[in-house]
C-alpha positions in Angstrom: 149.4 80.7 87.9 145.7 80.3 88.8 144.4 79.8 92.6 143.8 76.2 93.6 140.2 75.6 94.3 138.6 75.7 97.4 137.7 72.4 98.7 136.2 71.4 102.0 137.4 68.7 103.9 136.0 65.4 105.0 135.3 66.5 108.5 133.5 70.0 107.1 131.7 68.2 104.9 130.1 66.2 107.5 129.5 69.4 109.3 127.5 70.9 106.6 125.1 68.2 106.8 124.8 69.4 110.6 125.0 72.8 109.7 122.3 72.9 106.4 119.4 72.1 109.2 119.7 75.5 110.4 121.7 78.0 108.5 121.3 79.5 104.6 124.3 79.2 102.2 125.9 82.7 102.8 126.0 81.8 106.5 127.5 78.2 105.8 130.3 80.3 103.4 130.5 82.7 106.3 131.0 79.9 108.9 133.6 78.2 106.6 135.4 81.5 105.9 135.0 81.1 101.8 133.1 83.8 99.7 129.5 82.5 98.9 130.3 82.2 95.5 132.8 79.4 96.0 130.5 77.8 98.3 127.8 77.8 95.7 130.5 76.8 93.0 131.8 73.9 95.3 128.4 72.3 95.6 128.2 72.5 91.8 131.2 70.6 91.3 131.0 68.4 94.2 128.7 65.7 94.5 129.4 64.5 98.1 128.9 68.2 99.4 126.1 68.9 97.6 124.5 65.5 99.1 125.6 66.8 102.2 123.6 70.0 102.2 120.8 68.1 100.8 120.6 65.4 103.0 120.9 68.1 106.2 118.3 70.6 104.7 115.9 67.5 104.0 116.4 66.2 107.2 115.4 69.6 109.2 112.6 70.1 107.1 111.5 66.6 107.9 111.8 66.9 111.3 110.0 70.5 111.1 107.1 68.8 109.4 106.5 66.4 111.8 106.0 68.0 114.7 103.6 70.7 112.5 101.6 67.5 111.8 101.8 66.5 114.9 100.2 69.7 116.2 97.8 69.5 113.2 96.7 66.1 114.6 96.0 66.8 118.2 93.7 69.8 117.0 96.0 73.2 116.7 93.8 74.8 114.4 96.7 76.9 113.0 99.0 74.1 112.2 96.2 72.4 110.8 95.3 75.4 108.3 99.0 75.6 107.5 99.4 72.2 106.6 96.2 72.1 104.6 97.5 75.4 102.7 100.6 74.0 101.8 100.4 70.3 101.3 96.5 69.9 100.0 96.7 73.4 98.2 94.2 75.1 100.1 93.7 78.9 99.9 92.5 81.9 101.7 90.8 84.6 99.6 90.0 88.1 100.0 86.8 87.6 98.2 83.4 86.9 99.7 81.1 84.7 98.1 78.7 87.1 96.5 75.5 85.9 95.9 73.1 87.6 93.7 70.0 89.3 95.8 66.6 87.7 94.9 64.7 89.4 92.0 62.0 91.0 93.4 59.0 91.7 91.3 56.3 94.3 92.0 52.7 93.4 90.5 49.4 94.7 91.2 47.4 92.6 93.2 44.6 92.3 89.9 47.3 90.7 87.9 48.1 88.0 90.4 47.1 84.7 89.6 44.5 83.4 91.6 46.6 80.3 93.3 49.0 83.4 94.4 47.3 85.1 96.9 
């Protein structure tokens, strides 16, 4: 006779909406005493959990990105570069701009032009 699945309850999957702001799945399927497998497998099959975890990890983030651009706003350069790197796809490179070193040419003074000199 197979196991019964795992199923969280009504009350934990309120929790995880609490407890998606701050932890990663293995430590919500540690929390909730179930391997990580049937976590993962449970928001496959479950709608209302996976919403859950959605909802809470959108809501953190949301929260997370507010105050960055909050920061960004009132002049932190730092939040501002990191808000410009990854929401307006700005980049850092190794590389300096090289420019090419003027062509220098070496004449005789006879063969100048006369306007030259």
């Amino acid at each position: 006779m197979p196991r019964p699945r795992t199923q969280l309850t009504d009350d934990q999957i309120r929790e995880l909406e609490t407890l998606a702001a701050v932890l990663n799945q293995k430590q919500i399927s540690d929390y909730f005493g179930i391997p990580h497998r049937t976590f993962q497998a449970i928001l496959e099959r479950d709608e209302s959990v996976s919403a859950s975890y959605k909802r809470g990890k959108a809501r953190a983030i949301a929260s997370v990105a507010g105050g960055l651009l909050k920061q960004a706003r009132e002049g932190n350069t730092s939040a501002s570069m990191f808000y410009l790197k990854t929401q307006a796809g700005w980049r850092e490179t190794d590389q300096q701009e090289r420019l090419e070193p003027p062509k220098v040419y070496i004449v005789k003074p006879s063969e100048l032009p006369e306007d030259a000199v």
